[in-house]
VOZA-811727 format. One record per residue (C-alpha): residue number from 1; x negated, z, y. Coordinates in steps of 0.05 Angstrom, whole numbers. Layout:
BEGIN
NUM | X | Z | Y .
...
//
This chain:
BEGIN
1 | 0 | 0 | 0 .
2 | -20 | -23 | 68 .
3 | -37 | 41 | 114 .
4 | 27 | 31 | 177 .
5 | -23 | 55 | 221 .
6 | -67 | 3 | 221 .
7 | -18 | -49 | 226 .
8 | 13 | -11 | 292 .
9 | -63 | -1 | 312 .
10 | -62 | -86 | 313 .
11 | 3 | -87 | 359 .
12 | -18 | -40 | 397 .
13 | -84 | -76 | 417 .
14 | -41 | -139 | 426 .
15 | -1 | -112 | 472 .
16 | -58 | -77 | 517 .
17 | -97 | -142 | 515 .
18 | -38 | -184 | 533 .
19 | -33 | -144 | 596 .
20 | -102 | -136 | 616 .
21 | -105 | -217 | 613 .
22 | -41 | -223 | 668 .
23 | -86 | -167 | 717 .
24 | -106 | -206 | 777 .
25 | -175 | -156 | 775 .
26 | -201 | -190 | 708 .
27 | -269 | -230 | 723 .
28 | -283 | -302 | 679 .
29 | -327 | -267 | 634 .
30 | -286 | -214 | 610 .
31 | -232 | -249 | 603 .
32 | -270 | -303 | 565 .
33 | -276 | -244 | 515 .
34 | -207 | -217 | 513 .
35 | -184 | -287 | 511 .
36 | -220 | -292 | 440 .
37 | -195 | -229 | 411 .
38 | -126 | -243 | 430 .
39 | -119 | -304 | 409 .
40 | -151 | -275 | 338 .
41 | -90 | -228 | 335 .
42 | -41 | -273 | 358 .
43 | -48 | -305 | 286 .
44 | -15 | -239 | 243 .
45 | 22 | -209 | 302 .
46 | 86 | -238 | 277 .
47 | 69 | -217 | 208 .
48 | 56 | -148 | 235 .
49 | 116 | -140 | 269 .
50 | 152 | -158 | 206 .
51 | 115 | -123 | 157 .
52 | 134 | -61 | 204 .
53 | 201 | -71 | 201 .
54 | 219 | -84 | 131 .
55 | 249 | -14 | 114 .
56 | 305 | -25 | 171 .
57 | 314 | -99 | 162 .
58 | 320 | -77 | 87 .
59 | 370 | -15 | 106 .
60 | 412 | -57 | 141 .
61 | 424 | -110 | 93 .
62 | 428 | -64 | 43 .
63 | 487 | -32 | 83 .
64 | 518 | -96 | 96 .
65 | 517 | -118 | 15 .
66 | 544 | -40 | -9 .
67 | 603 | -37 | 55 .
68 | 669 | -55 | 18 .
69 | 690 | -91 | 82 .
70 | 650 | -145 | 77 .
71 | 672 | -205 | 51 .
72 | 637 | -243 | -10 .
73 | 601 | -293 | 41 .
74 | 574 | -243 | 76 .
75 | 543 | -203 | 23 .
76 | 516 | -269 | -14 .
77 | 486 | -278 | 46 .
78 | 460 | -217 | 50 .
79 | 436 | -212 | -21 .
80 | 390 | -283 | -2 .
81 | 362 | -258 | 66 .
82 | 344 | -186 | 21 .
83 | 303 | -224 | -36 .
84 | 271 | -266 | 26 .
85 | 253 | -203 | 59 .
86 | 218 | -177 | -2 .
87 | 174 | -248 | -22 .
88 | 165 | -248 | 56 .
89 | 136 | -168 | 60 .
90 | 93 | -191 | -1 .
91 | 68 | -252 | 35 .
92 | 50 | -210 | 107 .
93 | 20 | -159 | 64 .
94 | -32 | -203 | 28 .
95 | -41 | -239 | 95 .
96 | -52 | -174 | 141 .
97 | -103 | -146 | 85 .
98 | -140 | -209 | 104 .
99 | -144 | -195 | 170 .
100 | -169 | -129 | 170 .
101 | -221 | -145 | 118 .
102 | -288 | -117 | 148 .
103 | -310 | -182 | 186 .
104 | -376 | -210 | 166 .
105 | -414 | -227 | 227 .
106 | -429 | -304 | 202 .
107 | -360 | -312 | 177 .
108 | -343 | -346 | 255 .
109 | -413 | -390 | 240 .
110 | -411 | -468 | 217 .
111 | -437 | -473 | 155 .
112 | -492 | -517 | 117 .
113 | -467 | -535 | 50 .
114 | -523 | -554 | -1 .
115 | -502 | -590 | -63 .
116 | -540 | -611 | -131 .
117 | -537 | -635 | -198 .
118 | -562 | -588 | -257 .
119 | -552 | -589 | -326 .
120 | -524 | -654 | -357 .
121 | -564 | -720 | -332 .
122 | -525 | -779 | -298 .
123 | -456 | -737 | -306 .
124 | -490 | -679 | -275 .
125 | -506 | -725 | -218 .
126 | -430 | -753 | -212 .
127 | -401 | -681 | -208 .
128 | -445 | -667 | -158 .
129 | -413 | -738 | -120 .
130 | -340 | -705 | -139 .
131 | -345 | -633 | -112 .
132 | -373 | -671 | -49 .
133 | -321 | -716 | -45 .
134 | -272 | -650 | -52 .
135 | -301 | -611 | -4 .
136 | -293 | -678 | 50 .
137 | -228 | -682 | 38 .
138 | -222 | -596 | 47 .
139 | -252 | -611 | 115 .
140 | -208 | -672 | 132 .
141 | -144 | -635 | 119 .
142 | -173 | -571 | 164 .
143 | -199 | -620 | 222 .
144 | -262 | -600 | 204 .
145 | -327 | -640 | 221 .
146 | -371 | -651 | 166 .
147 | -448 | -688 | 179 .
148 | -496 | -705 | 117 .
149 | -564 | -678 | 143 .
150 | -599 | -702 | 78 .
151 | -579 | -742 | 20 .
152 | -612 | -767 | -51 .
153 | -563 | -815 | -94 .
154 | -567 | -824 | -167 .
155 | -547 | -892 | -214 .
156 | -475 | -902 | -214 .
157 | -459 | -874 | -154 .
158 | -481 | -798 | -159 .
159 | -505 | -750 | -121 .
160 | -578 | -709 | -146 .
161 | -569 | -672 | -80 .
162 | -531 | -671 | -14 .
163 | -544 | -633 | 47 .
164 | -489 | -624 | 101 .
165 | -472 | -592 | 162 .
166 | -393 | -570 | 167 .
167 | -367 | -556 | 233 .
168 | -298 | -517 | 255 .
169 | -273 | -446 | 268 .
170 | -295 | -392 | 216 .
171 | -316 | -444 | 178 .
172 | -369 | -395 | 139 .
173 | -320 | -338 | 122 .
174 | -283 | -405 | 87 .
175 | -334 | -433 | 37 .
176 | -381 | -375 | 34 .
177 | -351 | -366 | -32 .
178 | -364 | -436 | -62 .
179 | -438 | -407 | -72 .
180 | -462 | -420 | -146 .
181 | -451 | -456 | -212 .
182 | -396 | -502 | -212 .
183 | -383 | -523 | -285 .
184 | -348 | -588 | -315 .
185 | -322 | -610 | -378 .
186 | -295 | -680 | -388 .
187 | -298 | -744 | -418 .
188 | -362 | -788 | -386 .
189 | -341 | -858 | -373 .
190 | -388 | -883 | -431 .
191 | -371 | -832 | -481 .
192 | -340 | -884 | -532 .
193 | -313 | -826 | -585 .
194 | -279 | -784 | -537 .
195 | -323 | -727 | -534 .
196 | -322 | -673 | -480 .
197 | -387 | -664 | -436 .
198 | -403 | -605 | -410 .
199 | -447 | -616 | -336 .
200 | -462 | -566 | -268 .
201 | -480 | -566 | -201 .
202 | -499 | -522 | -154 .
203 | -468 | -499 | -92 .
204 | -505 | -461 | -41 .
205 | -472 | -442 | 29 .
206 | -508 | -423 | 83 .
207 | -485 | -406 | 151 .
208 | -516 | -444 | 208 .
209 | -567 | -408 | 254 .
210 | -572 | -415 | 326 .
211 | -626 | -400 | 361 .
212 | -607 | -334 | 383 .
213 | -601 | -312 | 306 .
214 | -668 | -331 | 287 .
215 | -729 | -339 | 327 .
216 | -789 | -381 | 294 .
217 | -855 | -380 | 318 .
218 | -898 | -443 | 321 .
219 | -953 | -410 | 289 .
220 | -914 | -391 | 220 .
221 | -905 | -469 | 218 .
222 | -936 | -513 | 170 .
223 | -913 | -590 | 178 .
224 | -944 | -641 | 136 .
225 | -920 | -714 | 150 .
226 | -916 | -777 | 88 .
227 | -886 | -836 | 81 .
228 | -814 | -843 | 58 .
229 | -801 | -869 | -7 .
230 | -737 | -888 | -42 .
231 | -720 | -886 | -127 .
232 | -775 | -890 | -176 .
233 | -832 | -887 | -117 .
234 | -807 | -951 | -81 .
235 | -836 | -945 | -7 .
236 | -775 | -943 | 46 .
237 | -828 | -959 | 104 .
238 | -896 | -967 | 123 .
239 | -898 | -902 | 169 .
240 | -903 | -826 | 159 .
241 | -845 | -814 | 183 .
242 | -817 | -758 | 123 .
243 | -833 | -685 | 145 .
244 | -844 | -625 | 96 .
245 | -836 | -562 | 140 .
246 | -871 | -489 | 106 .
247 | -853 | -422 | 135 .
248 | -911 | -388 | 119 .
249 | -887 | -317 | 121 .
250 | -821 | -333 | 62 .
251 | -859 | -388 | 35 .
252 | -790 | -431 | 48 .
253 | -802 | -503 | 49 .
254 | -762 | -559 | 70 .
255 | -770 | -632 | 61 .
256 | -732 | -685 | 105 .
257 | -738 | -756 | 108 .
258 | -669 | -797 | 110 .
259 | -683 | -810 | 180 .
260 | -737 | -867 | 197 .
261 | -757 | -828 | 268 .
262 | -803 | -767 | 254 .
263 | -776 | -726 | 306 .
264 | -699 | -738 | 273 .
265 | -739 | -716 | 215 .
266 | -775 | -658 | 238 .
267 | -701 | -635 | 277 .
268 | -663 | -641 | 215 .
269 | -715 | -602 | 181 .
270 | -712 | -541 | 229 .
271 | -644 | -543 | 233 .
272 | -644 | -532 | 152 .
273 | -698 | -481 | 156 .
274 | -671 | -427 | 200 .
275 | -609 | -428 | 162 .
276 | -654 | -410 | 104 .
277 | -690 | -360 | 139 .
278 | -631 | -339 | 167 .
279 | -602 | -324 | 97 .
280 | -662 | -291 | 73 .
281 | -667 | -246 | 133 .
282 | -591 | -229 | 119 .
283 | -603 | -219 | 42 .
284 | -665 | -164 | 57 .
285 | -615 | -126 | 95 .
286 | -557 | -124 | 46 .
287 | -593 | -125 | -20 .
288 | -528 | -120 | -51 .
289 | -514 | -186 | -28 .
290 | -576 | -218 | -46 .
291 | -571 | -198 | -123 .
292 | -498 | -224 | -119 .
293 | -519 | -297 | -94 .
294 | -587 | -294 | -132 .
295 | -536 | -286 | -198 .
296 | -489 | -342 | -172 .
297 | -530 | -390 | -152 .
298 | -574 | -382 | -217 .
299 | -618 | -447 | -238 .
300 | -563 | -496 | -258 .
301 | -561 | -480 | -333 .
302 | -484 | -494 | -357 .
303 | -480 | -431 | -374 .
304 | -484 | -391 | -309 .
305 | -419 | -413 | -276 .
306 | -366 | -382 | -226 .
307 | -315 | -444 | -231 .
308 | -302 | -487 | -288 .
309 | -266 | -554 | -275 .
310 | -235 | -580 | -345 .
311 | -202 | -651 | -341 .
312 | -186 | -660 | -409 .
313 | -128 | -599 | -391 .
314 | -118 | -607 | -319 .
315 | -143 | -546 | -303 .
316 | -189 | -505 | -260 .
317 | -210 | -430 | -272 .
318 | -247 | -380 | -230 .
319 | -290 | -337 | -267 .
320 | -299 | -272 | -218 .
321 | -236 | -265 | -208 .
322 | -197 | -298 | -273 .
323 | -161 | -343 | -245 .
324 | -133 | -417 | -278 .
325 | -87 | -458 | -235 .
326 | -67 | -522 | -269 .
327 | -67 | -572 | -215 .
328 | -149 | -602 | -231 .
329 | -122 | -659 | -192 .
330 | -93 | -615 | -129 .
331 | -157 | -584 | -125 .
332 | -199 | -639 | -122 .
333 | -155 | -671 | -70 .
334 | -167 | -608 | -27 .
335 | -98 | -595 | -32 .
336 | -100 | -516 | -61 .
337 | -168 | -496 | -40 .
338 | -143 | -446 | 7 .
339 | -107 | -403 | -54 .
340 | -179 | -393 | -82 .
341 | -198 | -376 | -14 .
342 | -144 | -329 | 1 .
343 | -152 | -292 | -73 .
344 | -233 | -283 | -71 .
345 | -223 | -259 | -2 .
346 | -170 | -194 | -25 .
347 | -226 | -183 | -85 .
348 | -274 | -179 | -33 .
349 | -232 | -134 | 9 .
350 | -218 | -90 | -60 .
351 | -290 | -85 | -79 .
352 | -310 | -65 | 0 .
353 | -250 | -6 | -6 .
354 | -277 | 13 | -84 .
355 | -347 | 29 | -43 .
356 | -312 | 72 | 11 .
357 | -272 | 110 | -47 .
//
């Protein structure tokens, strides 16, 4: 059960923000601040507000269904608007729980999505191509923006790995949880007997750094330049125009060379590398957190998974929290990512209170 408090506490706030914004005596910066945490709450006020007055609603339909006066319309209608009341109380209850889950401070970041084939050759590589494909179409259906940064293509149309930078509001606090081993069982287009293949890919989500999150001095830099070069060694051009980037102190390295300028290069490289640093610097602080992804992320190996995709059955299952939905094809059309969303968030929120207790 939802504490009432807390959900008063929330109206409460809206309504002293809400006035504070119509004072003539606000200045641009403050209000740029309200502004923000106003329009957060304006999002579950009217779930609030509901949630807080279920018991009378609930009294007075109640009243309306046992009073011997009313006629049979009435109470059928009566009876309806109760069992709406009740799915709806559910509903503002999951979605307020939400809300008040302890905020992550990178959830509000953009996040760099970095995607690769494991275990399973060629199919591997064409999973990898799929849960790409899936998370464009997530991002088309949110308005999202979504930029490859780096990209390495298999035969048939695969993906070995893909690097991209997705854009929006809270966009981290959405996919954070697509970290790890994605797992897929199906029958490869040149399977003649019908046999099930099992593949992987890895997911790793990182939220984006800006420069006031991570500083990087010159002097922990290590850039080497080469020359670009395509499948099986074939040279792309005749200048060094790929960058490898070292951070000496984490011994992160990243390698970039999609673009044919060396300073495109060299950007896209940084760009990837704070994130990465940025990660690290947030996983030494919250070791919790670092064993957790360290476990999901694993090394690709179909047997480390958090998400297994079956096609043969339609289905889709999530292994932290148990959860199957049949609709394989929904969720590869983006079209029920946000129930996974929405269900590893309350785990997360459950596992936070389990701490406290």
């Amino acid at each position: 059960m939802l504490p009432k408090e807390k959900v008063r506490n929330l109206i409460d706030r809206h309504t002293k923000l809400e006035k504070e914004l119509s004072s003539s005596e606000i200045d641009k910066k403050k209000y740029a601040e309200i502004s923000k945490e106003y329009s957060n709450l304006n999002e579950i006020i009217k779930q609030a507000k509901e949630y807080l007055s279920f018991q009378k609603d609930t009294e007075d339909l109640n009243n309306i269904i046992n009073d011997n006066s009313s006629d049979t319309e009435m109470k059928e209608f009566a009876n309806s608007e109760l069992e709406n009341l009740k799915n709806n109380y559910e509903i503002n209850e999951k979605k307020l729980k939400l809300f008040l889950l302890p905020k992550d401070l990178a959830d509000s970041k953009n996040a760099i999505i970095e995607i690769r084939a494991g275990t399973g050759g060629l199919e591997a590589s064409l999973f990898a191509s799929d849960l790409y494909k899936m998370y464009e179409k997530v991002s088309l259906k949110k308005k999202w923006d979504i930029e490859i940064i780096s990209i390495s293509k298999s035969d048939a149309g695969g993906l070995k790995e893909v690097i991209a930078l997705i854009k929006g509001k809270n966009i981290y606090s959405s996919l954070k949880y697509e970290s790890g081993v994605h797992r897929v069982q199906r029958v490869p287009d040149t399977e003649t007997q019908g046999r099930v293949h099992t593949s992987a890919a890895t997911v790793a989500v990182l939220p984006e750094a800006e420069d006031l999150d991570i500083k990087i001095e010159d002097k922990d830099l290590r850039i080497d330049v080469f020359r670009s070069s395509g499948p099986g060694g074939q040279s792309v051009n005749t200048t060094d125009s790929a960058v490898r980037i070292t951070h000496i102190p984490t011994g992160i390295v990243v390698s970039q060379q999609d673009e044919k300028s060396q300073i495109r290069n060299k950007e896209k490289g940084l760009k990837i590398l704070k994130s990465r640093i940025y990660d690290y610097e947030r996983q030494k602080v919250d070791q919790e957190r670092s064993k957790d992804r360290k476990s999901k992320i694993g090394s690709g190996d179909r047997s480390e998974r958090i998400r297994t995709y079956n096609f043969p059955q339609g289905r889709v299952t999530d292994h932290r929290i148990n959860l199957t939905l049949h609709k394989l094809d929904e969720f590869m059309e983006g079209e029920i990512f946000d129930e996974f969303v929405e269900s590893l968030s309350l785990q997360a929120q459950q596992d936070e209170l389990s701490k406290i207790n």
